[in-house]
C-alpha positions in Angstrom: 0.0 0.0 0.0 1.8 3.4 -1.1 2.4 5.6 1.6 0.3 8.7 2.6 -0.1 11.9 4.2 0.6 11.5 8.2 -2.4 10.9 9.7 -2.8 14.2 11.4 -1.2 16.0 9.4 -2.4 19.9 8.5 -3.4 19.3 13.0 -2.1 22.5 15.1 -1.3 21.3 18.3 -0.6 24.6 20.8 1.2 22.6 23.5 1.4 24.5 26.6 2.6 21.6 29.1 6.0 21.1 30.6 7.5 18.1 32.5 6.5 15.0 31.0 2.7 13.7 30.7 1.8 16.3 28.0 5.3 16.8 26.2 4.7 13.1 25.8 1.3 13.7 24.6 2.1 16.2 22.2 5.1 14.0 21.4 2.7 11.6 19.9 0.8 13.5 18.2 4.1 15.1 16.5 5.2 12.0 15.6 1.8 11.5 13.8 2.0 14.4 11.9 0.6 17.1 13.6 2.6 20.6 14.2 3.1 21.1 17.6 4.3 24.7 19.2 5.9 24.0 22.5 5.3 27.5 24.8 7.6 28.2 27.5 8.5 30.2 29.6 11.9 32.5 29.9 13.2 29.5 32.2 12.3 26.6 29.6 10.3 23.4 30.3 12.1 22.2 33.7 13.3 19.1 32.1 15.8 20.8 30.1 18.1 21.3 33.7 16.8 17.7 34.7 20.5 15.8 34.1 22.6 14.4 34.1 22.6 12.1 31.8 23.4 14.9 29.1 23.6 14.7 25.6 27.1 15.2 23.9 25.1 19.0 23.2 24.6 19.9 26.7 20.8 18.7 26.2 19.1 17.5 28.7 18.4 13.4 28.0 15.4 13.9 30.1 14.1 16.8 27.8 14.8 15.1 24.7 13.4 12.0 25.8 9.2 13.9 25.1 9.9 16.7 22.6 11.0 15.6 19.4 8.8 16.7 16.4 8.3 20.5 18.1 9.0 24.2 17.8 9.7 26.3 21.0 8.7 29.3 21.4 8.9 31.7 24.6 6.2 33.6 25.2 5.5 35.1 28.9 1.9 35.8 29.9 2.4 37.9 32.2 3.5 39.9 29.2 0.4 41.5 27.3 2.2 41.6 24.4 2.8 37.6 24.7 -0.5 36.9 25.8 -2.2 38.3 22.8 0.1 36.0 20.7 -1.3 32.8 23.0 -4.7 34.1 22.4 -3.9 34.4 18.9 -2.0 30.9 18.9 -5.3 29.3 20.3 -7.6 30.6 18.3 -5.9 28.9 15.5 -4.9 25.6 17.0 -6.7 22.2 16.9 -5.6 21.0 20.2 -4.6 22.9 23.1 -2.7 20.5 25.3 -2.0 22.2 29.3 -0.7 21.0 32.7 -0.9 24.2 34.7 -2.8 24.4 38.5 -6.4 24.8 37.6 -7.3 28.8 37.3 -3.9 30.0 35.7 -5.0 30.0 32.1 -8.1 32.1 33.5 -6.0 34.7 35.0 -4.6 35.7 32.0 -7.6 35.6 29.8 -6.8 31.6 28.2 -9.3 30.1 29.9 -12.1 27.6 28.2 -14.8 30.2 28.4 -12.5 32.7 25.9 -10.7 30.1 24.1 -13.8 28.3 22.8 -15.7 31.5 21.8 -12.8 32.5 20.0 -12.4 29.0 18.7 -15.4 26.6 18.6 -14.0 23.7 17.0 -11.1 23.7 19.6 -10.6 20.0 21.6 -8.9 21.4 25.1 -7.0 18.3 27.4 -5.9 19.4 30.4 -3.9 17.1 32.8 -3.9 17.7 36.5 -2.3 15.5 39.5 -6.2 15.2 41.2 -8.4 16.6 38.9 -10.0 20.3 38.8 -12.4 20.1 42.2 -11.4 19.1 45.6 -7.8 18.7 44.6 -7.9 20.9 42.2 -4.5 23.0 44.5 -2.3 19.7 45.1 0.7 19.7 42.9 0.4 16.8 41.1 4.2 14.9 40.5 4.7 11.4 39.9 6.1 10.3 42.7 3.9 11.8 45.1 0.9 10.0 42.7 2.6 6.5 42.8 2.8 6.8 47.2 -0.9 8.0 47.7 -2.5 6.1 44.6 -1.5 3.0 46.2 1.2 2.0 43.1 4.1 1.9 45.9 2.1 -0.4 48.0 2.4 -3.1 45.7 5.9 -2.6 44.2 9.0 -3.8 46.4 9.8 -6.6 48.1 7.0 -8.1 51.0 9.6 -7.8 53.9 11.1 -4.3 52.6 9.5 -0.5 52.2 7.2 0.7 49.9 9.1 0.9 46.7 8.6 3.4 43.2 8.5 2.0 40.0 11.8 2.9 38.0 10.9 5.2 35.8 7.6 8.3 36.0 5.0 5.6 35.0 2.1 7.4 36.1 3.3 10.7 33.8 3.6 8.0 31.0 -0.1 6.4 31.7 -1.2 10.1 31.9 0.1 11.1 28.6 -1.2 8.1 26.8 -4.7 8.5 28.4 -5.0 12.2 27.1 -3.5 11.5 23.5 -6.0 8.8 23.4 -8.5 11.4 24.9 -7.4 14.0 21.9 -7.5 11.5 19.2 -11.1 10.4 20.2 -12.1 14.2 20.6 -10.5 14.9 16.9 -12.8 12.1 15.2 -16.4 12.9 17.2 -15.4 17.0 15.5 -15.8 15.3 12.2 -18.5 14.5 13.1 -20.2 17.1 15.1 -18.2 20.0 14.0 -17.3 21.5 17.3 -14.2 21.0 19.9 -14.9 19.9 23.5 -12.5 19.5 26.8 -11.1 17.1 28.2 -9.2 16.3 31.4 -7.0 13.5 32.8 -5.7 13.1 36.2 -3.0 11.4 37.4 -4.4 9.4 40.1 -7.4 8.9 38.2 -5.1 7.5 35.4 -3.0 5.4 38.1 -6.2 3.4 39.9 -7.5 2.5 36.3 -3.7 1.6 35.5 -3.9 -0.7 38.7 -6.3 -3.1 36.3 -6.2 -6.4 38.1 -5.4 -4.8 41.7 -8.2 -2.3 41.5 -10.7 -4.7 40.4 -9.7 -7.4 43.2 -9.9 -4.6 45.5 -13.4 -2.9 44.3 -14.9 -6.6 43.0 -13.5 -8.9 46.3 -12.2 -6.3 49.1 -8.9 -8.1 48.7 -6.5 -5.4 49.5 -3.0 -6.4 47.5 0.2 -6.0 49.0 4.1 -6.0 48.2 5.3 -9.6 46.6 8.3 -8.6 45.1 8.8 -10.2 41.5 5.6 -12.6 42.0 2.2 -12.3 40.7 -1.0 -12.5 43.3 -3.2 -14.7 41.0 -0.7 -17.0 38.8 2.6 -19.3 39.6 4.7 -19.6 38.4 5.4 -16.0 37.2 7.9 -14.5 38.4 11.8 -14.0 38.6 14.1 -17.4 40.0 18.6 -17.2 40.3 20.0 -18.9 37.2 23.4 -20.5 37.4 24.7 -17.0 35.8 22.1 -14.1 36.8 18.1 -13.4 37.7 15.8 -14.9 35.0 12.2 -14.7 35.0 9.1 -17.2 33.7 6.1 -16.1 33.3 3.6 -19.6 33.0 0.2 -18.8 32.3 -1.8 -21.7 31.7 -1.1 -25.4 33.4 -0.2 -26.8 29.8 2.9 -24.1 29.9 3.5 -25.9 33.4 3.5 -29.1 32.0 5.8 -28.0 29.3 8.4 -26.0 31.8 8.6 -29.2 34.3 8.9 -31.4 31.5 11.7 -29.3 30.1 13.4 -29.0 33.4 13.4 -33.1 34.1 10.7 -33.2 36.8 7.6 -34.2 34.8 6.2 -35.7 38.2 5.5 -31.9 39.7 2.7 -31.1 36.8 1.1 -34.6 38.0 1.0 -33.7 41.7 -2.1 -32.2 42.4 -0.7 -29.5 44.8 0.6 -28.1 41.5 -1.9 -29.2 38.7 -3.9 -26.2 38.4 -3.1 -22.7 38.9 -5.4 -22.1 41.8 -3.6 -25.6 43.1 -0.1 -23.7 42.8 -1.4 -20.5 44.0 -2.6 -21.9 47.3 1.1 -24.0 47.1 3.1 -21.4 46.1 6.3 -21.7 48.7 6.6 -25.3 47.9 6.3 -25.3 44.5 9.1 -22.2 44.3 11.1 -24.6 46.7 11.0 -27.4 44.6 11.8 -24.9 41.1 14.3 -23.0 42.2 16.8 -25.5 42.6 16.0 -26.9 39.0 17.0 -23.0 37.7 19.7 -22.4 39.6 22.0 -25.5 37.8 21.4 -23.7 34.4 22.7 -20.7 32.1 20.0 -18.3 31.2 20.9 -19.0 27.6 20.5 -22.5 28.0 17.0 -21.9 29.7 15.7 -19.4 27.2 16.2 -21.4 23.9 14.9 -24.8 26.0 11.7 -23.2 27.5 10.8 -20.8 24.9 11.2 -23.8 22.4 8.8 -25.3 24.4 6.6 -22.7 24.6 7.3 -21.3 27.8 7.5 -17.8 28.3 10.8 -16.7 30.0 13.6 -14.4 29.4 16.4 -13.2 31.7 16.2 -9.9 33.5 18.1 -7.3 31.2 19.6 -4.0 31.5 18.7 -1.3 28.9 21.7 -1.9 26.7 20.2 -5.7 26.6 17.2 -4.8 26.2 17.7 -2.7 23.1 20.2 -5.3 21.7 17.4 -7.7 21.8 14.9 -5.4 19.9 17.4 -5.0 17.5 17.8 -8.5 16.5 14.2 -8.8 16.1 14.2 -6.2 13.8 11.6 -4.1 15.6 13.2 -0.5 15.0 13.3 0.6 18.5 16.2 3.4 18.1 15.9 6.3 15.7 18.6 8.1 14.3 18.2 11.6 14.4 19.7 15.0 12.7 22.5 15.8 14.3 23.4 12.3 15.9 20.5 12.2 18.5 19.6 8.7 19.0 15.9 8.7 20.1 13.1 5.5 21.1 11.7 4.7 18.2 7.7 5.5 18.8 6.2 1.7 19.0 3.1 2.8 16.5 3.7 1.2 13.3 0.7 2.9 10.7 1.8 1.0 7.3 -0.2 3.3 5.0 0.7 6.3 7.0 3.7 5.8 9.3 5.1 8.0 12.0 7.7 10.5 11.0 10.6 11.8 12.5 10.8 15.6 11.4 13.0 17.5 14.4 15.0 16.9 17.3 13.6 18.3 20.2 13.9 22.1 19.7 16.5 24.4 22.0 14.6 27.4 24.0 12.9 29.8 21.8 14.3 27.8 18.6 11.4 29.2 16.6 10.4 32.7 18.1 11.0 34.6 15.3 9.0 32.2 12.5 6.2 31.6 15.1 6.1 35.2 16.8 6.0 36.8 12.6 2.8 33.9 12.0 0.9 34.3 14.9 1.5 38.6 13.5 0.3 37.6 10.0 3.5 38.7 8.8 4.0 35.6 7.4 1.9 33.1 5.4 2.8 29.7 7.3 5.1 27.7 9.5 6.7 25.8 7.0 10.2 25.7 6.7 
């Protein structure tokens, strides 16, 4: 099938965020096709002083990491001047994407009341930590989300603290809820004509994010706790000590079981009936971890990878990043993209094979694009292009 437009291509996306959820958001959207103009402020996005790690430029890795396919502009609203070119950038844009402390856009005439006259057809997201009523003044970072929405509770070991996940997950959830928010917004204005808001919290997108925990909570009153690498429903799932590092398998049906005893020379343990079934194993899961772990422990993790994924087990040792991209790379799924001027960026995972993603900028230094922004939003010039 030949190749097309981008799929939102000729979509103004006036990205107002900072941080991470709606950079990543808008991030998406670039990389679909849309034109995003990234507002900050004199300062920049904080991001761009999060290091190190710092790119051989000076960049921040952080920064980079949500803001490719953008152009920066600085434009302070407290500035009359500069808030006449936000009004003016809103009224033209598709999408206006925003993470600020609900009230702030009001104060300096931005709100939704004046936005929308100005601009029916325009789909506003805003992304708070705990939504725009009671918690409408609680700063809203990711690691403050992951300790009250319960995430931290379930994530370390059972017999250690309360641990984060290793990387802003909830700021990642976020962002994909309110692209997915934008992008459902965008096809209902075909239809009706006209732009509506959105909003996405952060703990509102960490409980759904909980899936399984949540529901066994709200559905059963089972209240989950810390199990390390081990799953609350199945066994075995989880990580064991191979003869030369962790490695983890992840059996989800009792014919995998079969297959993984069979493969590690004690058939008899599928037969037993303490280990059967699943339930069976779950309510037998210290001896049936006791009676494993030895069977692991006498191996490489290459040896048990090609045995039990041969058998259809899944397992896979526990790999660092460079791993972990090493492996993408040999199954060919493009997961780094090289970029002008040497960046190396994660490839986005969407593959569209009429209209694929696009890689058009590296994410943009301060105020890259004042002058060709500030002269459109003036009408002193026709377009953005170029």
């Amino acid at each position: 099938m030949p190749s097309r437009r981008p799929p939102l291509e000729g979509i103004l996306v006036a990205d107002f965020s900072r941080v991470l959820a709606g950079p990543l958001a808008t991030m998406v959207l670039g990389d679909l096709g849309a034109e995003v103009i990234k507002v900050e402020r004199a300062g920049g996005d904080d991001t761009r002083s999060w290091g190190p790690p710092w790119a051989p430029d000076g960049t921040s890795t952080y920064y980079q990491s949500v803001n490719r396919n953008k152009r920066s502009v600085v434009l302070e609203l407290t500035d009359p001047g500069d808030a006449e070119l936000a009004r003016r950038l809103i009224a033209r844009a598709d999408v206006l994407i925003e993470n600020f402390r609900p009230g702030t856009l009001e104060r300096f005439g931005l709100g939704e009341e004046a936005s929308r006259a100005s601009n029916p057809r325009l789909i506003s997201c805003s992304l708070t930590g705990f939504g725009s009523g009671a918690g409408a003044e609680l700063p809203g970072y990711d690691l403050l989300i992951q300790a009250v929405g319960g995430l931290m509770s379930v994530t370390g070991q059972p017999d250690g603290p309360p641990t984060k996940v290793g990387v802003a997950l909830v700021d990642v959830i976020a962002g994909l809820f309110a692209t997915v928010a934008i992008l459902a917004a965008l096809a209902e204005r075909e239809r009706s004509g006209v732009g509506q808001r959105a909003e996405v919290s952060l703990l509102g997108s960490l409980l759904a994010a909980l899936v399984n925990q949540a529901s066994g909570f709200l559905g059963a009153g089972a209240i989950p706790h810390r199990m390390g690498n081990r799953h609350p429903s199945i066994v075995p799932y989880e990580s064991f000590g191979a003869a030369d590092g962790e490695f983890v398998v992840a059996v989800g049906n009792d014919r995998q079981f079969e297959s993984l005893c069979r493969e590690l020379g004690s058939p008899a343990l599928a037969a037993d009936p303490r280990f059967a079934t699943n339930s069976a194993r779950v309510g037998h899961r210290a001896e049936l971890v006791a009676a494993l772990a030895p069977l692991f422990a006498t191996r490489s993790r290459a040896h048990l990878a090609a045995a039990l994924n041969g058998a259809g087990v899944p397992c896979g040792p526990v790999n660092d990043l460079r791993d972990a991209f090493a492996l993408a790379t040999s199954l060919g799924l493009g997961s780094i993209v090289e970029m002008a001027e040497g960046a190396r960026q994660v490839a986005n995972p969407i593959s569209l094979h009429a209209t694929p993603v696009t890689y058009r900028r590296i994410a943009p230094a301060l105020g890259a694009d004042d002058a060709a922004v500030r002269a459109w939003l003036r009408d002193e010039r026709p377009t953005l292009a170029g």
